[in-house]
N, CA, C and O atoms as CSV, one atom per row, in Angstrom:
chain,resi,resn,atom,element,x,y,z
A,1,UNK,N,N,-10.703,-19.597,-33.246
A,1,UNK,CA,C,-11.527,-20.653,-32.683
A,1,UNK,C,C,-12.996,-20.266,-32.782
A,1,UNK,O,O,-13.279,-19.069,-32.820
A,2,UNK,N,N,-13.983,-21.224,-32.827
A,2,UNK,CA,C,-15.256,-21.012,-33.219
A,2,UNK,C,C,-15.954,-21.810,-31.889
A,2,UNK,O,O,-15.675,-23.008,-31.934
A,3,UNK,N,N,-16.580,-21.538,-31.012
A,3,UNK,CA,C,-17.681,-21.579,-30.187
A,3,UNK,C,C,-18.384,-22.865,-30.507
A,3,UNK,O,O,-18.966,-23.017,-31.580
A,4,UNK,N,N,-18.330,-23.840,-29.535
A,4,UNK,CA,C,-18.810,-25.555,-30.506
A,4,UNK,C,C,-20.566,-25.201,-30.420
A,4,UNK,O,O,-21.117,-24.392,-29.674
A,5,UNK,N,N,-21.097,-25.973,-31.299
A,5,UNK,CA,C,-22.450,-25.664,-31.165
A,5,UNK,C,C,-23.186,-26.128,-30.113
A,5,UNK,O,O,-24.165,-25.525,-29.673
A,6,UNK,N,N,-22.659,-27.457,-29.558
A,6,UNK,CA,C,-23.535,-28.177,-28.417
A,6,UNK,C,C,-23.385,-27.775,-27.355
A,6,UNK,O,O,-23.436,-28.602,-26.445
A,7,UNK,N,N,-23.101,-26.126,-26.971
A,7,UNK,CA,C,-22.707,-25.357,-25.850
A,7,UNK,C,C,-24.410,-24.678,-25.866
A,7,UNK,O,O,-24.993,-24.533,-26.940
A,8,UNK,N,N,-24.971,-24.360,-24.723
A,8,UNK,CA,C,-25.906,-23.634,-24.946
A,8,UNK,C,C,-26.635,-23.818,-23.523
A,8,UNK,O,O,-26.512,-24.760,-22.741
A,9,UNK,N,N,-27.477,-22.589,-23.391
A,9,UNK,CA,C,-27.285,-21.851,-21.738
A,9,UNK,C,C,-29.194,-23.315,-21.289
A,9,UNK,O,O,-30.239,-23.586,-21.881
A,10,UNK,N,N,-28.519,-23.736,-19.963
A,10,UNK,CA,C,-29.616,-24.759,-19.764
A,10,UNK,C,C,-31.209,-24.091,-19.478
A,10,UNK,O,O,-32.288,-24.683,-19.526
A,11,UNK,N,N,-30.911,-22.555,-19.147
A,11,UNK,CA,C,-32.003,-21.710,-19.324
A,11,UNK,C,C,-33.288,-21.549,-20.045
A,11,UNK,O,O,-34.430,-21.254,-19.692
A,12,UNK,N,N,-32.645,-21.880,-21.329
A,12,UNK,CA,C,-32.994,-21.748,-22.496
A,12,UNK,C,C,-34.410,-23.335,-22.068
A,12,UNK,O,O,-35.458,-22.928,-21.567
A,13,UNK,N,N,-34.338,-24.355,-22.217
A,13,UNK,CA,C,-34.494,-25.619,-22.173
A,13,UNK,C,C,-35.601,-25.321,-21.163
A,13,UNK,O,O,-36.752,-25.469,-21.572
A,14,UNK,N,N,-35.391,-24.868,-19.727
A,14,UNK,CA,C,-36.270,-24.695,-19.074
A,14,UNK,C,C,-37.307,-23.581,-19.599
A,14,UNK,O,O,-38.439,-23.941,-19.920
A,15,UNK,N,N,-36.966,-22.374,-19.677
A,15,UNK,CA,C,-37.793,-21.817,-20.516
A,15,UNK,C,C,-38.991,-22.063,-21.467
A,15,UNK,O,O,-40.157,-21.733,-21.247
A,16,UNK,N,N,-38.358,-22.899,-22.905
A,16,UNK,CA,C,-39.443,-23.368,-23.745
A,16,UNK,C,C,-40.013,-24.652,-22.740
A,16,UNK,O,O,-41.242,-24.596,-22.689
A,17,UNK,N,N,-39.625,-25.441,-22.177
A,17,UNK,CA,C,-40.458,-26.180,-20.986
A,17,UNK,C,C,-41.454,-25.805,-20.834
A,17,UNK,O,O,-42.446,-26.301,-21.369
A,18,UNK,N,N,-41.475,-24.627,-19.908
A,18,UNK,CA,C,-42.265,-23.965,-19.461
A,18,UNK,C,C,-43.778,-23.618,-20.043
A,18,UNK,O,O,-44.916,-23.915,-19.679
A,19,UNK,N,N,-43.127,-22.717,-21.305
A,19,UNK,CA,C,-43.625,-22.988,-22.517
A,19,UNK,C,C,-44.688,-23.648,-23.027
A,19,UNK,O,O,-45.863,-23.367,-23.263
A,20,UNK,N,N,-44.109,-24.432,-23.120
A,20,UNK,CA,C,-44.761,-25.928,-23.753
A,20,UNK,C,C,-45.813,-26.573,-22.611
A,20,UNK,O,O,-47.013,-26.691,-22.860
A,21,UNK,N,N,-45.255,-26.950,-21.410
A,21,UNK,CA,C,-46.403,-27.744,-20.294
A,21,UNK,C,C,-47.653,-26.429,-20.232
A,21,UNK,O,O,-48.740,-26.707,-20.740
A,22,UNK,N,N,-47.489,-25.173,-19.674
A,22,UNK,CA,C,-48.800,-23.935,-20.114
A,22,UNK,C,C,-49.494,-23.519,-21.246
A,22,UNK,O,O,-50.446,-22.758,-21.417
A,23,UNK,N,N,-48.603,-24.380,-22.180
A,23,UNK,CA,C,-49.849,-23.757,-23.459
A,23,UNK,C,C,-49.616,-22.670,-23.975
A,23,UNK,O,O,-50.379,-22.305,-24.870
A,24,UNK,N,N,-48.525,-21.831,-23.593
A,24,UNK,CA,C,-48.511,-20.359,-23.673
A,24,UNK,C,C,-48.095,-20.347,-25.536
A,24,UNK,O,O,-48.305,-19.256,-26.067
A,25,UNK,N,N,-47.600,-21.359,-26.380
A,25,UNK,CA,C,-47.184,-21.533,-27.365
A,25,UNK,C,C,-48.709,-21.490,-28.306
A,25,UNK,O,O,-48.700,-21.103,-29.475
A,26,UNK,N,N,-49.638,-21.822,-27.798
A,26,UNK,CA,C,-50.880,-22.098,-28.238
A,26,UNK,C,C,-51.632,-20.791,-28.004
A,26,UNK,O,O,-52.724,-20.631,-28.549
A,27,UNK,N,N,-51.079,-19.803,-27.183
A,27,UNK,CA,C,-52.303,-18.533,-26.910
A,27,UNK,C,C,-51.424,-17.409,-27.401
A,27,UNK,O,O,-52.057,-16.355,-27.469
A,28,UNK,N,N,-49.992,-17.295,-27.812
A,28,UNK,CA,C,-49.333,-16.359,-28.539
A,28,UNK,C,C,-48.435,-16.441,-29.485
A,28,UNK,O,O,-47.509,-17.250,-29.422
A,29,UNK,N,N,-48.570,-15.773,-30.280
A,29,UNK,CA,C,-47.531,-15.794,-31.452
A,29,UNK,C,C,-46.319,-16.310,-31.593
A,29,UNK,O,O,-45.947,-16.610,-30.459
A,30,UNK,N,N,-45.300,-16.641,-32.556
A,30,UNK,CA,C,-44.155,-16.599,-32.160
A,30,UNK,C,C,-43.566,-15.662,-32.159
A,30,UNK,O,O,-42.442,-15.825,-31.685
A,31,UNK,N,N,-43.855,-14.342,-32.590
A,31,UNK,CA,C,-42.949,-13.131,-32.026
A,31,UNK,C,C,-42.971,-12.836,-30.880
A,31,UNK,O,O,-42.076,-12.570,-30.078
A,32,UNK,N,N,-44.059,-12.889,-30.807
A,32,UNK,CA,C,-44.355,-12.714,-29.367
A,32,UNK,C,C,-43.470,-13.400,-28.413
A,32,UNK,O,O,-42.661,-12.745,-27.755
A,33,UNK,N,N,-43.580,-14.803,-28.281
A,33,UNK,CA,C,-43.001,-15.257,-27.453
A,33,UNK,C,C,-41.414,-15.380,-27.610
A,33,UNK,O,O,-40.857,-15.976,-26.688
A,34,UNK,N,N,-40.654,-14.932,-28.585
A,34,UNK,CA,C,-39.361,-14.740,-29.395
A,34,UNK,C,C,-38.969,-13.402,-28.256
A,34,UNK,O,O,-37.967,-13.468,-27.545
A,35,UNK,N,N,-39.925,-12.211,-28.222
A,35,UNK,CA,C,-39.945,-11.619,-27.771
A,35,UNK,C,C,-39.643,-11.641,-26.050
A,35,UNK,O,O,-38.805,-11.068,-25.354
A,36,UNK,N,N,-40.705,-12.547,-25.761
A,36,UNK,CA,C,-40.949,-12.247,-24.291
A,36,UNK,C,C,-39.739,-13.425,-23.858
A,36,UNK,O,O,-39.488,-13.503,-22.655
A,37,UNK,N,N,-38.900,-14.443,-24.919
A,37,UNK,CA,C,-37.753,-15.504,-24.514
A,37,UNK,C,C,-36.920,-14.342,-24.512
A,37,UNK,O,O,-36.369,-14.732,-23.483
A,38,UNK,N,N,-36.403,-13.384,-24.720
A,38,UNK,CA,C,-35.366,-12.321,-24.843
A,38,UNK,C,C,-35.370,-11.881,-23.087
A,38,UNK,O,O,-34.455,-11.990,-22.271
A,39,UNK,N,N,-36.389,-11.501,-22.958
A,39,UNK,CA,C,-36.529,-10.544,-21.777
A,39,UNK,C,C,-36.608,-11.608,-20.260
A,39,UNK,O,O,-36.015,-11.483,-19.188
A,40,UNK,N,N,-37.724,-12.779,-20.792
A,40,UNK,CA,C,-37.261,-13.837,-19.707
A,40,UNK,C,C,-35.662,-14.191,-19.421
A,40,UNK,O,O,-35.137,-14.178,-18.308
A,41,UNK,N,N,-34.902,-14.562,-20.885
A,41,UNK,CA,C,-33.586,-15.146,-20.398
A,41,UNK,C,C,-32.253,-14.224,-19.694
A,41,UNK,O,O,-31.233,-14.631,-19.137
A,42,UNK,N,N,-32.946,-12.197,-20.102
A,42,UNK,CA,C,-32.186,-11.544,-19.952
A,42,UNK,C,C,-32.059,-11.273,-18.201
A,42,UNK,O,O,-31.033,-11.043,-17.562
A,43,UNK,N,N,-33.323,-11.379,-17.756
A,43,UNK,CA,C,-33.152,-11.482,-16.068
A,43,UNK,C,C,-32.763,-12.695,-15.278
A,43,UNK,O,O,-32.761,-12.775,-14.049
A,44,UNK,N,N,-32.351,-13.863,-16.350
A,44,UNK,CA,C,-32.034,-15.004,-15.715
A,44,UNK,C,C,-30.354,-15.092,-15.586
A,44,UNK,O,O,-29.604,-14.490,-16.355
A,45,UNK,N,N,-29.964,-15.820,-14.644
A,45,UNK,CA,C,-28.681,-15.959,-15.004
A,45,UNK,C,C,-27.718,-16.707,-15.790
A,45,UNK,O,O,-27.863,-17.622,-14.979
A,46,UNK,N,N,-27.050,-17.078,-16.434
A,46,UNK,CA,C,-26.728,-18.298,-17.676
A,46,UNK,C,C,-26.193,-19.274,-16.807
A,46,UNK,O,O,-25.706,-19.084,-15.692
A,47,UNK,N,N,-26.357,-20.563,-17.553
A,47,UNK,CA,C,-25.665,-22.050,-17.066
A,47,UNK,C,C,-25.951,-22.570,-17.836
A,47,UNK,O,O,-27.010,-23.158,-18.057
A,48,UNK,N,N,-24.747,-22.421,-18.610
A,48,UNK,CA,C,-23.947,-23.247,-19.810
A,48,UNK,C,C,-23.257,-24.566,-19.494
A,48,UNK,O,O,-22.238,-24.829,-18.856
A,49,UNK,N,N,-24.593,-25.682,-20.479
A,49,UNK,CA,C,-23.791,-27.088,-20.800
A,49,UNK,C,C,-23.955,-27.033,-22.240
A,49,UNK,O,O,-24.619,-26.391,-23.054
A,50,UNK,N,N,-22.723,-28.349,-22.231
A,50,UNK,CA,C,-22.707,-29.244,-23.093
A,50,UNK,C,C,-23.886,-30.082,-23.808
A,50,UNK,O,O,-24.353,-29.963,-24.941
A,51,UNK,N,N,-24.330,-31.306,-22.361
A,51,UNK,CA,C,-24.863,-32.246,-22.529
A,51,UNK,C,C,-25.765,-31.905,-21.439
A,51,UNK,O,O,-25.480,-31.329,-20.389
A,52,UNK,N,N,-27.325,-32.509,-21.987
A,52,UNK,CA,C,-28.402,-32.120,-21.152
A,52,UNK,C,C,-28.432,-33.430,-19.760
A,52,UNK,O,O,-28.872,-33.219,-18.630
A,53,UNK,N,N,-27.845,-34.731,-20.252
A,53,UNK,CA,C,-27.279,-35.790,-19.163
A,53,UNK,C,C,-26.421,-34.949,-17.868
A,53,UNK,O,O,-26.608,-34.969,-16.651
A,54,UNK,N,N,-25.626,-34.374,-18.535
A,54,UNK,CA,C,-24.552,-33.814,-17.233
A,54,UNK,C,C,-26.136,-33.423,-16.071
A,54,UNK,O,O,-26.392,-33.911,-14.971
A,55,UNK,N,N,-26.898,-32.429,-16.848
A,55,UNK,CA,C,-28.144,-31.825,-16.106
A,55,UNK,C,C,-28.654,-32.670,-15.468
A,55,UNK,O,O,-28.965,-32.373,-14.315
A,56,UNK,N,N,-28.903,-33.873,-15.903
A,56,UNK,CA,C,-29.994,-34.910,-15.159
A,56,UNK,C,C,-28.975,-35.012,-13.900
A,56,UNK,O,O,-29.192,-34.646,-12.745
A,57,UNK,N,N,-27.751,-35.636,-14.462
A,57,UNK,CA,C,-27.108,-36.498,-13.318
A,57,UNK,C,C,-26.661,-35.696,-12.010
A,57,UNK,O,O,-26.795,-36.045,-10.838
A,58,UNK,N,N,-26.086,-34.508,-12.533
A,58,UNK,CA,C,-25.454,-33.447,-11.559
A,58,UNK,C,C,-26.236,-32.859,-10.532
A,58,UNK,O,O,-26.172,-33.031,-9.314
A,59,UNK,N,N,-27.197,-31.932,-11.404
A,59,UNK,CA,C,-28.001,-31.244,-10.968
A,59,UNK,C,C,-28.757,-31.458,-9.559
A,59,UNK,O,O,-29.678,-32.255,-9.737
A,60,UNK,N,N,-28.685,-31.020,-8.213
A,60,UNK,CA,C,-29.142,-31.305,-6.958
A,60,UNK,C,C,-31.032,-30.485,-7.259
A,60,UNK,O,O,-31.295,-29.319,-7.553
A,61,UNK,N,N,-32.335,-32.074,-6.948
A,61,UNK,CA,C,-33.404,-31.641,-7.041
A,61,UNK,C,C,-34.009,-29.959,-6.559
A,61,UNK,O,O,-35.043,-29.399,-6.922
A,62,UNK,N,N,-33.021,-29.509,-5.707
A,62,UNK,CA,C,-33.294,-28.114,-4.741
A,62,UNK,C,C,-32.959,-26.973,-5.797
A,62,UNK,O,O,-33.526,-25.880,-5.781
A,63,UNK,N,N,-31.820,-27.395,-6.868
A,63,UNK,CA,C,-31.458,-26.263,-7.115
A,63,UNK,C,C,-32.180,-26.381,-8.531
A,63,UNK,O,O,-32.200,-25.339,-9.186
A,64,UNK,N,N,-32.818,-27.588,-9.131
A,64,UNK,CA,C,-33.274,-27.273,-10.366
A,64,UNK,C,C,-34.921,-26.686,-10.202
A,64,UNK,O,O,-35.633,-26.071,-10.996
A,65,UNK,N,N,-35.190,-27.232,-8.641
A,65,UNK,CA,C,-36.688,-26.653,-8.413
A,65,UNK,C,C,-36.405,-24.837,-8.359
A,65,UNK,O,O,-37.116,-23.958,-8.847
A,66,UNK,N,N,-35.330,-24.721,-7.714
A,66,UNK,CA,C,-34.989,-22.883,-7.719
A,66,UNK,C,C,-35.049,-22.545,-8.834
A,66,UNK,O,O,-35.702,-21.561,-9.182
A,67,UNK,N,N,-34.356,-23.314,-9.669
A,67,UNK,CA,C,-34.364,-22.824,-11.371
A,67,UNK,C,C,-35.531,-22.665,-11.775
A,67,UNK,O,O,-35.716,-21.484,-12.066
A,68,UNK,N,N,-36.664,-23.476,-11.979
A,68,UNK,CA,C,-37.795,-23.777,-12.282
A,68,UNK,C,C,-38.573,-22.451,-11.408
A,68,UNK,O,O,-39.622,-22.003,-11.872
A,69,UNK,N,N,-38.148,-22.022,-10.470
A,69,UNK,CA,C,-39.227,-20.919,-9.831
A,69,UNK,C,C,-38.729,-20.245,-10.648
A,69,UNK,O,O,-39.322,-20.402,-11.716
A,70,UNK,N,N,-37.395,-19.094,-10.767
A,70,UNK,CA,C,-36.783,-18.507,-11.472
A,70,UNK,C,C,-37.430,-18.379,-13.008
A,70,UNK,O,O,-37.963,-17.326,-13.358
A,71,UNK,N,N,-37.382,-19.008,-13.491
A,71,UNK,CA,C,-38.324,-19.252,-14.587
A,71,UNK,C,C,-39.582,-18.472,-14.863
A,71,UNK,O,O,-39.957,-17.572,-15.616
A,72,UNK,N,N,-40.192,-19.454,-13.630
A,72,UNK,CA,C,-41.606,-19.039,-13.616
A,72,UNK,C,C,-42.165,-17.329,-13.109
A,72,UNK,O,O,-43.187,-16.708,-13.401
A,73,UNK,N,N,-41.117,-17.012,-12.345
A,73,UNK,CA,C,-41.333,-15.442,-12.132
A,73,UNK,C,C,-40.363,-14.516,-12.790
A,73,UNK,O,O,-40.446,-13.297,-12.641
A,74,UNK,N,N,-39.403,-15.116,-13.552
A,74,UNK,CA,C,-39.255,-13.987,-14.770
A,74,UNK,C,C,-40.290,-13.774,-15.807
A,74,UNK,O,O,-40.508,-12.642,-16.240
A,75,UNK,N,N,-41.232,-15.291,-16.415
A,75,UNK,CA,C,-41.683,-15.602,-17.306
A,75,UNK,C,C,-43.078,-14.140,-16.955
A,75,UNK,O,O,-43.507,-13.328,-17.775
A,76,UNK,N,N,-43.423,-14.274,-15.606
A,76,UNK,CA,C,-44.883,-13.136,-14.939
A,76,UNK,C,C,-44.029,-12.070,-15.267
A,76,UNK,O,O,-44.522,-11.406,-16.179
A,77,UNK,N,N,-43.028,-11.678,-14.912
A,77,UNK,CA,C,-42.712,-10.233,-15.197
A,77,UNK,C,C,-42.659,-10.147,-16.457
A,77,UNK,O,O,-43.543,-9.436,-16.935
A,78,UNK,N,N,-41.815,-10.697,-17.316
A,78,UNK,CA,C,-42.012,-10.835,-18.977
A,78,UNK,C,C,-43.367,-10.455,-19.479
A,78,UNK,O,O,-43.516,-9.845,-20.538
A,79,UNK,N,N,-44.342,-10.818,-18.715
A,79,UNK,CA,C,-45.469,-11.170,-19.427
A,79,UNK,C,C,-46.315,-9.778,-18.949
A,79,UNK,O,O,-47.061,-9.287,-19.795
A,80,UNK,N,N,-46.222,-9.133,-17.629
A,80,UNK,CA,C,-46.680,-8.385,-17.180
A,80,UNK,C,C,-45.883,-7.142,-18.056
A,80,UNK,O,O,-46.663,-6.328,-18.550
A,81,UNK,N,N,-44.899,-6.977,-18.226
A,81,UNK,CA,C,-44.503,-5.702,-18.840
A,81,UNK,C,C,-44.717,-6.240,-20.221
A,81,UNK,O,O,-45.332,-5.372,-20.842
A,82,UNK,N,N,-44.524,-7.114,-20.861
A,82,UNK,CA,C,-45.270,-6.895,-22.139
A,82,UNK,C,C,-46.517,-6.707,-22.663
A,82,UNK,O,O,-46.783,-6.460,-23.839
A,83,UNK,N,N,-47.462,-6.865,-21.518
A,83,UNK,CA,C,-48.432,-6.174,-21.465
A,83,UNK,C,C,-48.674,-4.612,-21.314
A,83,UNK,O,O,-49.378,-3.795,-21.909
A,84,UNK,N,N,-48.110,-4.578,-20.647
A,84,UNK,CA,C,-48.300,-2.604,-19.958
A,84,UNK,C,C,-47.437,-2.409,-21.240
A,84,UNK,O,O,-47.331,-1.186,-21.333
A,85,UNK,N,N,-46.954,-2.824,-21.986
A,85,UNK,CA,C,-46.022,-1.946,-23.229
A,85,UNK,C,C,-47.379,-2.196,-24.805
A,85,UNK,O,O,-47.340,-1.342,-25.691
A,86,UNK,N,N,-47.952,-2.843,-24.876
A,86,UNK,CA,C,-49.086,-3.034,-25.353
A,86,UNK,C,C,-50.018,-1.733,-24.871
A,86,UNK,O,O,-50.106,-0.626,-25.400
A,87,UNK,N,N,-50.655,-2.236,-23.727
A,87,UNK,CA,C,-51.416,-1.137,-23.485
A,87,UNK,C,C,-51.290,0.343,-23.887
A,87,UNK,O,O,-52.134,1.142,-24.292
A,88,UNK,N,N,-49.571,0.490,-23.578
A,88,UNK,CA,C,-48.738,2.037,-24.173
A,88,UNK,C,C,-49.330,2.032,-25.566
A,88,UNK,O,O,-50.347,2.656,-25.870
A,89,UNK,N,N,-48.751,1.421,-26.235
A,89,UNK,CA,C,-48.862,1.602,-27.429
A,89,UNK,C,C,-50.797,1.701,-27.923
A,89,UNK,O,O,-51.299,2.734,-28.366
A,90,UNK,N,N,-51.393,0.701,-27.753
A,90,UNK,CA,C,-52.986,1.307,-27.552
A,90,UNK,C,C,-53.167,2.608,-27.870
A,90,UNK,O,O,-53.648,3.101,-28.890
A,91,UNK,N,N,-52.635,3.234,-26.669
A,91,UNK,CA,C,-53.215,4.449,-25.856
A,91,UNK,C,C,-52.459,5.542,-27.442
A,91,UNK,O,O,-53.031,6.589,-27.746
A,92,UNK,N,N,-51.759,5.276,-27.886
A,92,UNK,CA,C,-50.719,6.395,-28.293
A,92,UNK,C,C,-51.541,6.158,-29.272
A,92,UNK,O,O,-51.437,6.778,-30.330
């Protein structure tokens, strides 16, 4: 059996969101941010849909605003240690 393609973690979605409304796509690379989507999604927890509708309809406003913080303070730590790993490298 093969894994259907229209499976995929709703994380993800909020993430480039994020993304996209800050501009952050406009002030760094895409490795960069390839990079820093690795390390954001790796401290997040997964929630896997199908259909991004199920999300609208299901989803209780409390818990997608939690999501949305979640986000936003993995995205600072992401961003803060990929900095201090920059700086490392500088220095060396």
């Amino acid at each position: 059996m093969q894994m259907p393609t229209d499976i995929h973690n709703y994380y993800e979605k909020l993430v480039v969101d994020f993304i996209t409304h800050n501009k952050l796509d406009q002030k760094f690379s895409e490795e960069f941010l390839a990079d820093m989507c690795c390390i954001v999604l790796n401290q997040l927890p997964s929630k896997y849909i199908r259909h991004e509708v199920d999300m609208a309809f299901y989803l209780p406003q409390a818990e997608r605003f939690e999501m949305e913080m979640n986000v936003k303070e993995a995205i600072g730590r992401a961003m803060e240690f990929m900095s201090s790993r920059d700086t490392r490298d500088a220095e060396d």
